[in-house]
C-alpha positions in Angstrom: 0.0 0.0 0.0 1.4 3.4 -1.2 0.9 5.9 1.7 0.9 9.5 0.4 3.7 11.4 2.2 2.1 14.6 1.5 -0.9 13.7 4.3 1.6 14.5 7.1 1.4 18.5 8.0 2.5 21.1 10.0 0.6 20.7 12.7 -1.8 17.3 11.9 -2.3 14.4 9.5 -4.9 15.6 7.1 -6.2 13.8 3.4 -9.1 12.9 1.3 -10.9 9.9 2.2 -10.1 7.4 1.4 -7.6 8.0 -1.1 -5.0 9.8 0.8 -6.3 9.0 4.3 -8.1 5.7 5.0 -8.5 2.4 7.4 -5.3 1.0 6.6 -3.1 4.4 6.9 -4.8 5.1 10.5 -3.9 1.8 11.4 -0.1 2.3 10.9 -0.2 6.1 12.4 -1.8 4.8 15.8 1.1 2.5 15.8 3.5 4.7 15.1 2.9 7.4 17.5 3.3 4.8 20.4 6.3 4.2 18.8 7.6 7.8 18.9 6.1 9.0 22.2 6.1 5.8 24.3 3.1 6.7 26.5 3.3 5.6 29.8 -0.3 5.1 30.6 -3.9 5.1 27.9 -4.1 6.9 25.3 -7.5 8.8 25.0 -9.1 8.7 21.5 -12.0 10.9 19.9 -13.3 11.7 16.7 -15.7 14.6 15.2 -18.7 14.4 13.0 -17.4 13.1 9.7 -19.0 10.4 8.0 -15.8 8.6 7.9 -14.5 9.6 11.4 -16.1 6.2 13.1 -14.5 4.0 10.4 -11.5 5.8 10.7 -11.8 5.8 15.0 -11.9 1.8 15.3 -9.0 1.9 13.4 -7.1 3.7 15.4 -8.2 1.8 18.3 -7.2 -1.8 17.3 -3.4 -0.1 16.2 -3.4 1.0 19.9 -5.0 -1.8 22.0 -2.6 -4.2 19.4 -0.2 -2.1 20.6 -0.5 -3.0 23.6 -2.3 0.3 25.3 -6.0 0.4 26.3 -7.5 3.2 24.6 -9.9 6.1 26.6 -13.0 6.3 23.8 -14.5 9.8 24.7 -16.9 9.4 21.9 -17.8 12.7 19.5 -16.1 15.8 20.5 -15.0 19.2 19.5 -11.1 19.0 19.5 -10.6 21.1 22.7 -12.4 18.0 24.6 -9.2 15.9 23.3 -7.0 18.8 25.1 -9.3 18.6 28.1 -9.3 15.0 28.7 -5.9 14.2 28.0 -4.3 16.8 30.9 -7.7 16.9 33.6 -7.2 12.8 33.9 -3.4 12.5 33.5 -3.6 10.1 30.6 -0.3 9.6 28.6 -1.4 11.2 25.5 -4.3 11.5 22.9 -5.8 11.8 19.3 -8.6 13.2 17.7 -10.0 11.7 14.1 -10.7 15.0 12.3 -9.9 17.1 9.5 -11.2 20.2 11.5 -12.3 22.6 9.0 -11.9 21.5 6.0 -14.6 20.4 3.5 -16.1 17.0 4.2 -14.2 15.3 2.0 -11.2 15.3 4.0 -10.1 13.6 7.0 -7.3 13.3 9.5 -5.9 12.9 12.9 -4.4 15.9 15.8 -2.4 14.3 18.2 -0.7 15.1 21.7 1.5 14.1 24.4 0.9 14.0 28.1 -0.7 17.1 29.7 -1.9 17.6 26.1 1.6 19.4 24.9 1.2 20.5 21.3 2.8 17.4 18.3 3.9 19.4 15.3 6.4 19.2 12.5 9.0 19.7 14.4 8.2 17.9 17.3 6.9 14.3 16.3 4.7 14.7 13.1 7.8 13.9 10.6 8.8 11.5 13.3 5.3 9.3 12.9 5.7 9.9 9.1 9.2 8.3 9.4 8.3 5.2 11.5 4.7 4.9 9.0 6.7 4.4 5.9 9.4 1.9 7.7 5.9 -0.6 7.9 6.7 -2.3 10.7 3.3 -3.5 12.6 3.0 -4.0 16.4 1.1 -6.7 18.1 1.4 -7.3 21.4 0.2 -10.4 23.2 -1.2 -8.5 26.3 -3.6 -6.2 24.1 -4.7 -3.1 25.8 -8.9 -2.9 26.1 -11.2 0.2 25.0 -12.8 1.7 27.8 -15.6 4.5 27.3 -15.5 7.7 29.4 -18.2 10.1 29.2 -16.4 13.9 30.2 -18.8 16.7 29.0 -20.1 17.3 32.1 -16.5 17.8 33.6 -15.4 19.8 30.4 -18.5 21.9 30.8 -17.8 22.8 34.4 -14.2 23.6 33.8 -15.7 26.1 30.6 -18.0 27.9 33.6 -15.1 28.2 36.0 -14.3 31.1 33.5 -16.8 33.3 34.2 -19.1 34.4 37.1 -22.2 32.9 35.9 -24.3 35.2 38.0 -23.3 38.0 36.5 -24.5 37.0 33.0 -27.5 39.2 32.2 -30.6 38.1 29.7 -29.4 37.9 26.3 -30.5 36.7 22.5 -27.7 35.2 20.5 -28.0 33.7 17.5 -25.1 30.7 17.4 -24.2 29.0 14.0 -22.5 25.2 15.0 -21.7 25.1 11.2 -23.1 20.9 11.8 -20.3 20.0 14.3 -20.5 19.5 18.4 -20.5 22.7 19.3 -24.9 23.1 19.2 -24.6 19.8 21.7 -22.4 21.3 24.2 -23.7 25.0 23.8 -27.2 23.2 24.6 -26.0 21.7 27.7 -23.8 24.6 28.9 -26.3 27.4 29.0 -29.2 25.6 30.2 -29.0 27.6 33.7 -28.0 30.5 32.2 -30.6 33.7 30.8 -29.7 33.0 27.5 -31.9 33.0 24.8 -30.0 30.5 21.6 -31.3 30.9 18.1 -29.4 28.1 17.1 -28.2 27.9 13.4 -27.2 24.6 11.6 -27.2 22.7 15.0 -27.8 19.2 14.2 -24.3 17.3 13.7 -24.3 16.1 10.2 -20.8 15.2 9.1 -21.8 16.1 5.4 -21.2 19.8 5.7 -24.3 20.3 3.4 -23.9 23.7 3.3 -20.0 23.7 2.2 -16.8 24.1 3.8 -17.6 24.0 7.9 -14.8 27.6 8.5 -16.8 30.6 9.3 -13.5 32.8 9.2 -14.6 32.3 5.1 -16.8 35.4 4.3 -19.3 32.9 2.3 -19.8 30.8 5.6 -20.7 34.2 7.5 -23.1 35.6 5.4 -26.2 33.4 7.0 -25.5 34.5 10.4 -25.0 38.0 9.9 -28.8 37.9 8.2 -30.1 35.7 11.0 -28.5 38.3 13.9 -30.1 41.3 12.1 -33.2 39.5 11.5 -34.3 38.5 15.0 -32.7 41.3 16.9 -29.9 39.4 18.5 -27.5 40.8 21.0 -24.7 39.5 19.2 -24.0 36.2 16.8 -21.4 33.5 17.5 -20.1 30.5 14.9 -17.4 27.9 15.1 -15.8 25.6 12.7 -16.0 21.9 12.6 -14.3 20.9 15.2 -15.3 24.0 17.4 -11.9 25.2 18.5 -12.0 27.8 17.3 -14.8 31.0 17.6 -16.1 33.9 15.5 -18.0 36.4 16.1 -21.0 39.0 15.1 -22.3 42.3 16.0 -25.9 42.9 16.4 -25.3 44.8 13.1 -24.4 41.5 11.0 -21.0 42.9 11.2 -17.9 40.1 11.9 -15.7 41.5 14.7 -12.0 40.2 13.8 -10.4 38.1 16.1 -8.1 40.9 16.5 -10.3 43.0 18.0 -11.6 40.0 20.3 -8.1 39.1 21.4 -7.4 42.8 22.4 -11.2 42.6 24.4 -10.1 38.9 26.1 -6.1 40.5 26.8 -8.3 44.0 28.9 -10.4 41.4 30.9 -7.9 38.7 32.2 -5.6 41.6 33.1 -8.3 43.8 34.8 -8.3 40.5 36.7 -4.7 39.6 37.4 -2.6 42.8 36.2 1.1 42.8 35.3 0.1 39.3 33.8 1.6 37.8 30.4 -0.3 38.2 26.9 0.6 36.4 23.4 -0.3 37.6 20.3 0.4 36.6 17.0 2.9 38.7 14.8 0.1 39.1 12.3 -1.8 42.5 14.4 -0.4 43.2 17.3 -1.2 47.1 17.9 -4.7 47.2 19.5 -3.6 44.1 21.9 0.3 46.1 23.0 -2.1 49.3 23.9 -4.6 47.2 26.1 -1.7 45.5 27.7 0.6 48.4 28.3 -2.5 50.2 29.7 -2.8 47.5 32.3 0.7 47.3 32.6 1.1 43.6 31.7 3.8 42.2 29.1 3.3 41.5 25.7 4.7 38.4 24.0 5.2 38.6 20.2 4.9 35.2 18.8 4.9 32.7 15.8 1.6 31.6 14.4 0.6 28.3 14.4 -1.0 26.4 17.8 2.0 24.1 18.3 4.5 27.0 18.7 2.2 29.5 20.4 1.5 26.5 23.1 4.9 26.0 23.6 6.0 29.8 24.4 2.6 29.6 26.8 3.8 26.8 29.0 7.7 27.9 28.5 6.6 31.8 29.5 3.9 30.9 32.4 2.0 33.1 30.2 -2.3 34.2 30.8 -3.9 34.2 27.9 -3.2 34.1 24.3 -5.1 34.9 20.7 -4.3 34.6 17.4 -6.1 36.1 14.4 -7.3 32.7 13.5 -10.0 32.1 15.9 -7.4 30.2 18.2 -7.8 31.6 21.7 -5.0 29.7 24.6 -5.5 30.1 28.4 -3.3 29.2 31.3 -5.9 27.2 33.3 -6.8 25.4 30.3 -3.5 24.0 30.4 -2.0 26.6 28.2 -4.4 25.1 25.4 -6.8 26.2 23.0 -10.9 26.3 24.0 -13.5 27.4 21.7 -16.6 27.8 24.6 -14.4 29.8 26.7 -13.6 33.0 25.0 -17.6 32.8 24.0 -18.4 32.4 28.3 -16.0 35.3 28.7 -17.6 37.3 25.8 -21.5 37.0 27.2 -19.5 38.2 30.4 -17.8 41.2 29.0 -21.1 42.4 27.6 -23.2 41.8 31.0 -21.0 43.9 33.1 -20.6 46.3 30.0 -23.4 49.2 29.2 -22.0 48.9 25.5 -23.5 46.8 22.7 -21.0 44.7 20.9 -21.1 46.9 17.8 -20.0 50.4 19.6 -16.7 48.0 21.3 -15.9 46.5 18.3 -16.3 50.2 16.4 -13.5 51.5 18.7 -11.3 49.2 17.9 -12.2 49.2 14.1 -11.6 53.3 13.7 -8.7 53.3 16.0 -6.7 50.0 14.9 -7.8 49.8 11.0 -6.4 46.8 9.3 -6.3 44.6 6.1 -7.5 41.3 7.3 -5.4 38.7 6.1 -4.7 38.8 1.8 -3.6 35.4 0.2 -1.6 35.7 -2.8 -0.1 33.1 -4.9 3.8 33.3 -5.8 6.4 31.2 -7.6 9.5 32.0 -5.3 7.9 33.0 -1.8 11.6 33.1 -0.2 13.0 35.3 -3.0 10.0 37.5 -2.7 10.1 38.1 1.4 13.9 38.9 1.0 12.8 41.8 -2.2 10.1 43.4 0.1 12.8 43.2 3.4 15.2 45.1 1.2 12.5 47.8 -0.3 11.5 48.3 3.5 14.5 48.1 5.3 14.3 51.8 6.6 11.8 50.6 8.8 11.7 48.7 12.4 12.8 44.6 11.0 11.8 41.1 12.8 11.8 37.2 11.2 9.4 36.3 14.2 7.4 34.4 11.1 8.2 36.0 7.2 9.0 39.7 7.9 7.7 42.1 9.9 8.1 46.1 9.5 6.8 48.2 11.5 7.1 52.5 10.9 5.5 54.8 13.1 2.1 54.9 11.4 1.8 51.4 9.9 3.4 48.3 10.2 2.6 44.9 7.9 3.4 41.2 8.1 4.1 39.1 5.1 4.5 35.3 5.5 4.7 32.1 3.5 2.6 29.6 4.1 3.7 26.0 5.1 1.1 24.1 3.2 0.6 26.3 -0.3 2.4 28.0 -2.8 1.0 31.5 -1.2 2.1 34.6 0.6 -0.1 36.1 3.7 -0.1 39.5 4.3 -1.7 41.7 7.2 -1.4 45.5 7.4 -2.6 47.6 9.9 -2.0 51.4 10.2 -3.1 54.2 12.0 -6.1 55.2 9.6 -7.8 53.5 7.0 -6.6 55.3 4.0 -3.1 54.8 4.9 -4.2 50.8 4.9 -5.4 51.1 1.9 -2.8 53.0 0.0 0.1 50.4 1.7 -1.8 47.2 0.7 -1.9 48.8 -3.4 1.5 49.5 -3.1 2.4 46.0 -1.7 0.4 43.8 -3.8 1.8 45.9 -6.8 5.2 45.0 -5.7 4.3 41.2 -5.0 2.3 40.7 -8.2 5.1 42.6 -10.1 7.8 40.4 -8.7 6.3 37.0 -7.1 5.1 35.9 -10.4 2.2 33.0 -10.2 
C-alpha cells in the first residue's frame, strides 16, 4: 500500500478519504505514534462528526489496544475536549479523528502528548511519518482494552469556572454550530443560564451540506449575519467543525476580527490579574500592545501556528493568548486552545458592559484599521520576502514568522505559508486610507515580482 507522504502536515495528518487518508493508513499512524512517544499510561481517542470519522476511530483503536495500550474512547467531540481530557485525567497522551475545517471530504488525525503538549512538525509529526513508511506492525500479546469515558459534564464545568455565571445578564444570540458539536455542548452549557440560543445549523451532520464547515470564510458568514439582524440578536457567534475555534458577530451583522476580540479577552484577564503575560500573534499586534501596556502587563510577540504558540505559553507561564485565527489559549486550560471559553468570557464582558457589541468592536475598528489577512499566490515565496525586506528596510525589522516592519504609522506582516504556494499578508496602520494606499503599493510589488 502506497501511503501518500504529502498527508503529514505542520501541525496534523490531514487527506481525502479514502484516497489519501483511510482504514489502513490510520492503522499504521496509531502504531507509530506509540512508537515515537512511548506513552506511559492510555491513550485517550476521539473523533468529530465526519461520516468517515467512526471507520476511521476503530481503526485507530485496534493499532493502539494491538499495541498494547488500552485506549480512553471519549466518543464525538470538538477537538478542545481531546485537550481537556488528555491533561484533567493524566492520561499519557491523545488523538482526535478529524480534519477540523476543511470540506467533508477530508479527514485526518491531531495528536498530543501528556498534559496535552502540542505534536507538530518539528516535534513528532515527521517522526510518525518516518516510522509509517518503515511498515513495521505492532502486536502485542497482552492487548490493551477500550474503555468509554463520558467527560462533557466535567469539560462543561471547567468552561464555567471562566466566568461568574451570575453576572451573566438576559441575552438573544443567535449561534451557528456550522453541523459539528458545538450546538450539543452550547445546549447543555447554558441551560442555567438567561440565554436566549437561536441556534443555526445545530444538528451534527458530518456532510457539511452547506460547504466548507470555517466561518473565518466570508461565504460561511453571510447566513448568520442575516439571521442576527433578523431576530434582533445581541450579538452572533459561529465555530468551525471541530469548534476550536470562535467567530464572532455584532448585532449589526457585522464580523468582529479576532483581533479586535483578542485585544477585548487581553483587557479582561488583566483587569483580573494585572502585570500578567499576553501572546499575540505577529500578524496584528497594535490594539492588543495598547490594552496591555494600559494595564501594565507584558506583551509576548509570537509565531503563528498552535503548536509554537503552546509552547512559548507553557515555556513563558503566560495568561492568555489569541491569534487572528480564531485560536484563543488560556493558562488554566492547560496553556491550550478552547472554543466555549472566550464565548463564556464574551456573554460576560457584555453583562458587566453598558455597550453593545457593535460600539466596542467600532472602537477598535476606527482606532486599529487593518487589512485582514490577503492570500496571494507566488512562484519563489523566499525570493519574494527577501525583495520586500530590502525595499522596507528603513523601517523597524523582525523574522518572528516571514517579515515584519513596522514604521511609526503602519506596520505589515508578510509570511509564506507552510502548506501552499502563497504569501499572507496583514497590514494595519493608523487610519484606514493609509491601509489602503500600503496594501496597493504591496500587492503591486508582489504581483510585479512573485510571479504565479
Amino acid at each position: 500500500m502506497e501511503i501518500k507522504q504529502e498527508i503529514f502536515k505542520g501541525y496534523d495528518v490531514r487527506g481525502i478519504y479514502p484516497e489519501e487518508i483511510n482504514e489502513k493508513v490510520v492503522y499504521k499512524i496509531a502504531q507509530a505514534y506509540v512508537q515515537v512517544f512511548k506513552p506511559k499510561n492510555a491513550i485517550v481517542l476521539g473523533k468529530d462528526v465526519r461520516d468517515s470519522s467512526q471507520s476511521l476511530w476503530d481503526s485507530a483503536a485496534k493499532g493502539l489496544t494491538n499495541a498494547g495500550y488500552d485506549v480512553i474512547d471519549i466518543g464525538t467531540i470538538s477537538t478542545d475536549m481531546l485537550y481537556f481530557a488528555v491533561a484533567k485525567y493524566d492520561f499519557g497522551g491523545g488523538m482526535t479523528i478529524s480534519a477540523s475545517h476543511n470540506p467533508a471530504e477530508y479527514n485526518g488525525m491531531k495528536f498530543v502528548r501528556e498534559k496535552a503538549i502540542a505534536v507538530s512538525a518539528d516535534t513528532g509529526i515527521m517522526d510518525i511519518k518516518e516510522v509509517v513508511l518503515k511498515n513495521q506492525e505492532i502486536i502485542e500479546p497482552e492487548k490493551g482494552e477500550i474503555i468509554k469515558k463520558d467527560i462533557l459534564e466535567d469539560y462543561l464545568n471547567h468552561c464555567l469556572s471562566f466566568i461568574d455565571s451570575s453576572e451573566i445578564k438576559p441575552m438573544k444570540i443567535v449561534a451557528d454550530a456550522n453541523f459539528g458539536m458545538a450546538g450539543v455542548v452550547l445546549k447543555k452549557m447554558l441551560k442555567d443560564l438567561p440565554i436566549e440560543i437561536v441556534g443555526l445549523n445545530f444538528e451534527p451532520d458530518g456532510s457539511f451540506p452547506k460547504g466548507r464547515p470555517d466561518p473565518k470564510i466570508p461565504e460561511r458568514r453571510k447566513e448568520i449575519s442575516e439571521l442576527v439582524k433578523k431576530e434582533k440578536a445581541d450579538f452572533g457567534v459561529a465555530w468551525d467543525g471541530d469548534a476550536d475555534r470562535c467567530f464572532f458577530i455584532d448585532e449589526k451583522g457585522e464580523p468582529v476580527d479576532a483581533y479586535y476580540i483578542t485585544a477585548i479577552l487581553a483587557k479582561y484577564f488583566l483587569d483580573k490579574q494585572p502585570r500578567s503575560k499576553v501572546l499575540c500573534d505577529v500578524r496584528l499586534v497594535w490594539a492588543i500592545k495598547d490594552e496591555v501596556e494600559n494595564l501594565q502587563g507584558e506583551l509576548i510577540v509570537n509565531k503563528p501556528g498552535h503548536a509554537f504558540i503552546k509552547d512559548t505559553m507553557r515555556d513563558e507561564d503566560i495568561l492568555f493568548g489569541g491569534e487572528t485565527s480564531g485560536h484563543y489559549y488560556f493558562k488554566d486550560n492547560f496553556y491550550a486552545d478552547n472554543g466555549m471559553i472566550p464565548f463564556l468570557i464574551i456573554l460576560e464582558f457584555l453583562s458587566k458592559n453598558s455597550q453593545k457589541m457593535s460600539e466596542i468592536a467600532d472602537f477598535y475598528r476606527q482606532k486599529y484599521p487593518n487589512s485582514g489577512e490577503i492570500n496571494r499566490e507566488v512562484k519563489d515565496k523566499d525570493k519574494l520576502i527577501k525583495l520586500v525586506t530590502k525595499k522596507y528596510n528603513d523601517g523597524k525589522i523582525d523574522h518572528i514568522d516571514g517579515v515584519t516592519v513596522e514604521y511609526d504609522d503602519w506596520r505589515f506582516n508578510l509570511r509564506k505559508s507552510n502548506t501552499e504556494p502563497l504569501v499572507r499578508l496583514n497590514i494595519e496602520a493608523k487610519t484606514q486610507e493609509l491601509v489602503d494606499a500600503k496594501l496597493k503599493e504591496l500587492l503591486e510589488l508582489i504581483e510585479t515580482q512573485g510571479g504565479k
